[in-house]
N, C-alpha and C positions, 0 to 999 in steps of 0.2 A: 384783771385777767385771772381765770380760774386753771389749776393746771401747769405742770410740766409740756402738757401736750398743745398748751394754747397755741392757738395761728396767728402770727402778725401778719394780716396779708398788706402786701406794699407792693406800691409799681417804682421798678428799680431802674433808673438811669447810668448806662454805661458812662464811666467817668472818662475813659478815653476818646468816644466817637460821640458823645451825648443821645444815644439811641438808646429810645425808651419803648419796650413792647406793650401793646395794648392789653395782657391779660392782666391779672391779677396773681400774685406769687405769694406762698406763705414760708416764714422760718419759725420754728418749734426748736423748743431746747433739749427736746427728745430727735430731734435728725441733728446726725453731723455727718461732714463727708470730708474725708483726707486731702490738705492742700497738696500741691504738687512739690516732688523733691523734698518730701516728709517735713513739710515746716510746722507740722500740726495739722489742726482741722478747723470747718465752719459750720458755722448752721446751713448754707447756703455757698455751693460754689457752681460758678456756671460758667459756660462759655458765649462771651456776645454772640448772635447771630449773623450781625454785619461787619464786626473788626477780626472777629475770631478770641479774643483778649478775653482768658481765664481771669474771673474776678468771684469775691468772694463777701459774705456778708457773714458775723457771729450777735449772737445777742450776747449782751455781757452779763450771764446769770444774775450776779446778786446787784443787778440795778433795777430790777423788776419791783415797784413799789405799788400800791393800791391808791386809789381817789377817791378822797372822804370827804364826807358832809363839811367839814371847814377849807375846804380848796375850792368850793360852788365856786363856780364863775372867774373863775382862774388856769391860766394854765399852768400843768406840774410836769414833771418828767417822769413818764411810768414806765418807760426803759430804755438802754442805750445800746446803740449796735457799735461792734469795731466793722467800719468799711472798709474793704480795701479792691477798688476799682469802681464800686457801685454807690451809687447817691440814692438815699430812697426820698422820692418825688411825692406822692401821697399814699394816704392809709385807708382803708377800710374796715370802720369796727364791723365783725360780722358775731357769730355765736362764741362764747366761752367765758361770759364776763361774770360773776354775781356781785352781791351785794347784801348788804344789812340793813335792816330798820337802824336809823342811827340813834332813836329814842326805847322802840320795843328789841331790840336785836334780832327779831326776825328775818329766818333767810332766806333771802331769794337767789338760788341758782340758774344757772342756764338761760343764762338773760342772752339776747338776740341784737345787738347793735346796728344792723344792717341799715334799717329806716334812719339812723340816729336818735329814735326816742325809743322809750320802751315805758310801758306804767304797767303797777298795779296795787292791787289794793292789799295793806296791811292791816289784819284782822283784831291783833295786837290794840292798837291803839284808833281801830277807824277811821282811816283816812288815806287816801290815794297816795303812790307814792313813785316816785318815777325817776329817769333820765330823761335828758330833755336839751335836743340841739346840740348835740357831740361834735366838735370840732378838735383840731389838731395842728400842729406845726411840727415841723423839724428845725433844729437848731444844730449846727456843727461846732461840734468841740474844738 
């Protein structure tokens, strides 16, 4: 993930009524909006639609870590949310992501996740170079 302004978008499950809306919802660590009765702030606070129950979603800045050529084919943790009311159910890589040649250091920005692949070609060292079958999990702390 590239960016302060990156979008996690997640579909977020109310923890209290298990209602999960059909859209897509993004948290950036550039929005924060004040919890109620000044407890601080979130990336993300909403009101369910069907219990009414204010809940809230923060990314925890410094867990934001990068996926490199030695984690292929592995899962890693590239960041952690504090929840408090909301479960996030899945993810959607969409645009924000870059990367590097891991051999020429060549940059590639503004990579597109959306399909789950993305290729191209590194001039550096000729030869194709890609993402490939982006998958993900949640795990609760």
């Amino acid at each position: 993930p590239e960016g302060e302004d990156f979008r996690w978008f997640l579909k977020l499950k109310c923890g209290n009524c298990g209602e999960i809306p059909d859209k897509w919802q993004y948290v950036t660590l550039v929005e924060s909006t004040p919890l109620k009765g000044g407890r601080g702030s979130a990336s993300m606070v909403q009101k369910c639609k069907l219990c009414s129950r204010e809940n809230s979603i923060d990314i925890l800045r410094d867990t934001i870590t990068p996926y490199n050529a030695e984690d292929n084919e592995r899962f890693k943790t590239m960041v952690q949310f504090e929840c408090r009311g909301l479960e996030p159910v899945d993810f959607q890589p969409q645009a924000g992501f870059a990367a590097e040649g891991a051999e020429s250091g060549t940059q590639f920005p503004e990579i597109n996740l959306l399909e789950k692949d993305w290729t191209d070609y590194d001039e550096k060292v000729s030869e194709s170079v890609g993402v490939y079958e982006v998958t993900h999990q949640f795990i609760k702390c």
